[in-house]
Backbone as JSON Lines, residues from 0, in Angstrom:
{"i":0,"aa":"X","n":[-99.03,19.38,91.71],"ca":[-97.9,18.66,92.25],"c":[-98.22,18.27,93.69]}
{"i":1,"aa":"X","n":[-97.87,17.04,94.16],"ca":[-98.36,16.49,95.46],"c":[-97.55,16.36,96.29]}
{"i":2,"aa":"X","n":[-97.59,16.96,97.63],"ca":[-95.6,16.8,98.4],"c":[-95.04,15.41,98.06]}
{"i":3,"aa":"X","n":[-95.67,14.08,98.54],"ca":[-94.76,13.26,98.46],"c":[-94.75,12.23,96.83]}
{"i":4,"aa":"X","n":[-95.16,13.26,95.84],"ca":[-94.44,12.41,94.56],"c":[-93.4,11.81,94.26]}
{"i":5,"aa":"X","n":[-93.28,11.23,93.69],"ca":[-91.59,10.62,93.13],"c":[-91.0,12.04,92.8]}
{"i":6,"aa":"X","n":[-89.57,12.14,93.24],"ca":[-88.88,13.12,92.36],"c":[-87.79,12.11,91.87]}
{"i":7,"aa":"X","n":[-87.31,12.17,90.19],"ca":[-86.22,11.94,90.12],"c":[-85.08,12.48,90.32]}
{"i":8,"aa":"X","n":[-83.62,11.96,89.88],"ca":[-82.45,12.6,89.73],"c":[-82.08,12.87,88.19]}
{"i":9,"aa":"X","n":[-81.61,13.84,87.81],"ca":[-80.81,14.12,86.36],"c":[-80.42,12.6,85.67]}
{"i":10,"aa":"X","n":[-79.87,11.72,86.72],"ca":[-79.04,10.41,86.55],"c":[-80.27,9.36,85.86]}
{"i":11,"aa":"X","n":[-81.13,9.9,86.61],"ca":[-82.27,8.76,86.31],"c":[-83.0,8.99,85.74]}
{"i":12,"aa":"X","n":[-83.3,10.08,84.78],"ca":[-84.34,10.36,83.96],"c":[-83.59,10.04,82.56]}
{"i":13,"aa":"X","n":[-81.88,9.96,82.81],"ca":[-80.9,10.3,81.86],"c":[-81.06,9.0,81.19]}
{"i":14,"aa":"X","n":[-81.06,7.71,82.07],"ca":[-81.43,6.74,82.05],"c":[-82.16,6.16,81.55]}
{"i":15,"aa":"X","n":[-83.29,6.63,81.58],"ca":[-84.54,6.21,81.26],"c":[-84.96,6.77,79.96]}
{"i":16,"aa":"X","n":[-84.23,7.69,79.66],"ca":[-84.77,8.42,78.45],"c":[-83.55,8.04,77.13]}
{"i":17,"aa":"X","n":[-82.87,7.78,77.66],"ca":[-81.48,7.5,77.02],"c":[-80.52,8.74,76.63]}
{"i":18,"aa":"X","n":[-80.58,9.58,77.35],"ca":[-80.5,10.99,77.08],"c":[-79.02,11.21,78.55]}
{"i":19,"aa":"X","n":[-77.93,11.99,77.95],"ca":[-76.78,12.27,78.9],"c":[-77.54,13.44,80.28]}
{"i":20,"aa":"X","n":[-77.26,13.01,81.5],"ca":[-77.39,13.8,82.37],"c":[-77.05,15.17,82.54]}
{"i":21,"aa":"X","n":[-76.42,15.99,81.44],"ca":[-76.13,17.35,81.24],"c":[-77.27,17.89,80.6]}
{"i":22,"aa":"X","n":[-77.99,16.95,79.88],"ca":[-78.5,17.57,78.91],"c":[-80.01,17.62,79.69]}
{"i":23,"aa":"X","n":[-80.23,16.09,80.39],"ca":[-81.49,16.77,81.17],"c":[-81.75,17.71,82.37]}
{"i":24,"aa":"X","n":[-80.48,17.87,82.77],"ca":[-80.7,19.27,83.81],"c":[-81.06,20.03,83.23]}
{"i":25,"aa":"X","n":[-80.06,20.78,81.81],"ca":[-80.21,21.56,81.14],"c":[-82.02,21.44,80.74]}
{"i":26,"aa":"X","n":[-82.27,20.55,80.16],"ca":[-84.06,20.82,80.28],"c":[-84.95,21.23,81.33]}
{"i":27,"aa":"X","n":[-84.31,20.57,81.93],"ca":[-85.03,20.72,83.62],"c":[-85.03,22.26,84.26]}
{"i":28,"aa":"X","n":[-83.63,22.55,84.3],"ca":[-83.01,23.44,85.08],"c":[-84.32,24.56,85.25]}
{"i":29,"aa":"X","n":[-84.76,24.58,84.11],"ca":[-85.82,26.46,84.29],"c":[-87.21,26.19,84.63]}
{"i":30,"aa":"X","n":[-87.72,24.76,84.8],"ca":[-88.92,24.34,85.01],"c":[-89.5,24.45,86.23]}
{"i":31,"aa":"X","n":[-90.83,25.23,85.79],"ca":[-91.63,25.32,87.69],"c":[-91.91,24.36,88.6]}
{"i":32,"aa":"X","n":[-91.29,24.33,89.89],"ca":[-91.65,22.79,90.35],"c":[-90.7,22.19,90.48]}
{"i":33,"aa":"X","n":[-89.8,22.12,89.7],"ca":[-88.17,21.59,90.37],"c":[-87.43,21.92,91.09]}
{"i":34,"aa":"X","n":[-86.94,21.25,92.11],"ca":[-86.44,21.37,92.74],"c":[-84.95,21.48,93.08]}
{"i":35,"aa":"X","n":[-84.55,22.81,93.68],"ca":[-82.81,22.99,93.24],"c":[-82.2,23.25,94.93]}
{"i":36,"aa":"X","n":[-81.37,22.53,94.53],"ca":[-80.46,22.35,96.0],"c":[-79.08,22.74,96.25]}
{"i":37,"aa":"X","n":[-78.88,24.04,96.02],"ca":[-77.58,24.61,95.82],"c":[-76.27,24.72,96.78]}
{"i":38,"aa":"X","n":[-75.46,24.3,96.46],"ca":[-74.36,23.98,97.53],"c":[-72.95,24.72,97.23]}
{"i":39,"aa":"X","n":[-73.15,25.84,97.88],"ca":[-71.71,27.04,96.96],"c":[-70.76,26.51,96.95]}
{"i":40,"aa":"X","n":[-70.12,27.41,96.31],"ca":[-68.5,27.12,95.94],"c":[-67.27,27.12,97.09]}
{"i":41,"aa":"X","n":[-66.61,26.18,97.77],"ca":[-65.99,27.13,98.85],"c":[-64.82,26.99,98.73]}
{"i":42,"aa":"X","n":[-63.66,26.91,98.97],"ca":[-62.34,27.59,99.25],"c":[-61.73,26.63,98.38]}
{"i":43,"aa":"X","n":[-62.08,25.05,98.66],"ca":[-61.16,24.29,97.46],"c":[-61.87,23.15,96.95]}
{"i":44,"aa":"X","n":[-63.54,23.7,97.14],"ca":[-64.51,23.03,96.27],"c":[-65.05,23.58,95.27]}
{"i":45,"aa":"X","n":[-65.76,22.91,94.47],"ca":[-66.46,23.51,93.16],"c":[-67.73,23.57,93.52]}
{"i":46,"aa":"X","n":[-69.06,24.42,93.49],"ca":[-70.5,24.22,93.77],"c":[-71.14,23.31,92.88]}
{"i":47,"aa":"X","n":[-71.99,22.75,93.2],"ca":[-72.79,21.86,93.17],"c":[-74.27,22.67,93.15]}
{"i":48,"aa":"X","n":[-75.21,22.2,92.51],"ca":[-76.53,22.01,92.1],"c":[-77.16,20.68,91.86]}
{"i":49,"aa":"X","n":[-77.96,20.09,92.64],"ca":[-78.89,19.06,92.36],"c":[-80.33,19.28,92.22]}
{"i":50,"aa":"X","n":[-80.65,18.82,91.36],"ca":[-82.09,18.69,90.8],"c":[-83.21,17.72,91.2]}
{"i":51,"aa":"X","n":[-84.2,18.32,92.16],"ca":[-85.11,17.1,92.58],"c":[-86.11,17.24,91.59]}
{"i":52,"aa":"X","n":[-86.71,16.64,90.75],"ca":[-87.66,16.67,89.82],"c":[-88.92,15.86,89.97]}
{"i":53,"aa":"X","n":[-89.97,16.14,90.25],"ca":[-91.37,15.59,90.7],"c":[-91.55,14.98,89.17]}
{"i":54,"aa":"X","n":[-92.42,13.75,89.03],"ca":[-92.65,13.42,88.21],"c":[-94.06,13.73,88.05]}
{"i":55,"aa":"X","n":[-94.64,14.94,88.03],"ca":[-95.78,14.98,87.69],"c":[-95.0,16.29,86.56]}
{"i":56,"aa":"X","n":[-93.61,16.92,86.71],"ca":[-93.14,17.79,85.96],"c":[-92.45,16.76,84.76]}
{"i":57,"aa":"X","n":[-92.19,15.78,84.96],"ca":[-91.72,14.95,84.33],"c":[-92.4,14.15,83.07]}
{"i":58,"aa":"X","n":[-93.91,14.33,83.29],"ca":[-95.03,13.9,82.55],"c":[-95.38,15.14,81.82]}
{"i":59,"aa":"X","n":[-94.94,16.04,82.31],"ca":[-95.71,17.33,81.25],"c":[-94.81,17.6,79.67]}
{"i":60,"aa":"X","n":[-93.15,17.68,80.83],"ca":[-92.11,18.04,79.95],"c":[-91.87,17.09,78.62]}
{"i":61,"aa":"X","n":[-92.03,15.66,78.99],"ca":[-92.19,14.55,77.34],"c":[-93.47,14.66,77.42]}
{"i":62,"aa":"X","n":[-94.68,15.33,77.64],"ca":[-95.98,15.18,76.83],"c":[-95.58,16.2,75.67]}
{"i":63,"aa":"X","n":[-95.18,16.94,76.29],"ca":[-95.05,18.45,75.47],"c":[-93.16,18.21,74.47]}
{"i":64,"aa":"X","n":[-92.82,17.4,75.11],"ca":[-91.44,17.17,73.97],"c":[-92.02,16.34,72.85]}
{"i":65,"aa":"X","n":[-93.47,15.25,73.35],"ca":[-93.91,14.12,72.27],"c":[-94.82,15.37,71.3]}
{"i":66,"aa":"X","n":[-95.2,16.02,71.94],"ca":[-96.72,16.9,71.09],"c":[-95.63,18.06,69.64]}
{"i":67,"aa":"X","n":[-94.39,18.1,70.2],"ca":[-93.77,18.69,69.44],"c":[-93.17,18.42,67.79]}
{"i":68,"aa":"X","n":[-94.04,17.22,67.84],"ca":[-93.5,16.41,66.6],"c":[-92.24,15.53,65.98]}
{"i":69,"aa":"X","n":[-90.83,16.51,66.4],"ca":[-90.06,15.35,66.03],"c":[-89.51,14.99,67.23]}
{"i":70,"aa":"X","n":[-90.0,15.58,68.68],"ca":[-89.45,14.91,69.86],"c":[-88.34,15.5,70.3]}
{"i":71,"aa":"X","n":[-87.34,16.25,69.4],"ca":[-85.96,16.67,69.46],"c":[-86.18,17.88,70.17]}
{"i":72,"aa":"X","n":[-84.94,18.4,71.14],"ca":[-85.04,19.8,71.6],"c":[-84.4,20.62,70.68]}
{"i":73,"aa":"X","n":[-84.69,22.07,70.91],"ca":[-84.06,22.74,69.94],"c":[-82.99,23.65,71.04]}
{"i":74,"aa":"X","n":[-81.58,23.22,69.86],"ca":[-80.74,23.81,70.76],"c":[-80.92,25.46,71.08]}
{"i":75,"aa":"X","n":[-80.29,25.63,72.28],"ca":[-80.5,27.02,73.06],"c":[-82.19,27.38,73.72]}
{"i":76,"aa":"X","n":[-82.91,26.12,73.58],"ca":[-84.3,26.42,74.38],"c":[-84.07,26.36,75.37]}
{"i":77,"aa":"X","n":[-83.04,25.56,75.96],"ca":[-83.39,25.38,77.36],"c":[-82.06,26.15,77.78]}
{"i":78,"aa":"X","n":[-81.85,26.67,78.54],"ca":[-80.77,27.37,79.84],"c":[-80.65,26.85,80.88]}
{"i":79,"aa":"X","n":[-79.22,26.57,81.0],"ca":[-79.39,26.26,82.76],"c":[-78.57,27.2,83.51]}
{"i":80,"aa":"X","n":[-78.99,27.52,84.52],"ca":[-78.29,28.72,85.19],"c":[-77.42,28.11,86.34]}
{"i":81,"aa":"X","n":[-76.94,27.4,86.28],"ca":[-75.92,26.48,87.22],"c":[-74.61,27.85,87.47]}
């Protein structure tokens, strides 16, 4: 991974993949190399988590979703600890 790679957003991979932005955090969320930006909960806000994602993690995760055969995740592989 190289400091100044592209990182995407959840929004934009969601995009691109055609895939809802819950669901790619949720892939994302446990991956080495991503980047998490946690913003607590406070008195009459809700916390927040954003995901910076390098696209060199981004190339591994659909090499390895394509090498899997039908491409599909299997539910409960991925966790997100939000």
């Amino acid at each position: 991974m190289r400091a100044l790679e592209r990182h995407y957003q959840a929004a934009e991979l969601a995009e691109l993949w055609g895939m809802s932005p819950k669901l790619v955090r949720r892939i994302f969320a446990d991956q080495p190399g991503v980047l998490k930006i946690d913003r607590p909960e406070l008195l009459h806000k809700r916390g927040y988590c954003t995901l910076y994602i390098p696209e060199s993690v981004v190339l591994s995760v659909h090499q390895s979703l394509s090498q899997s055969g039908t491409g599909r995740i299997k539910e409960g592989a991925y966790r997100c600890h939000f």
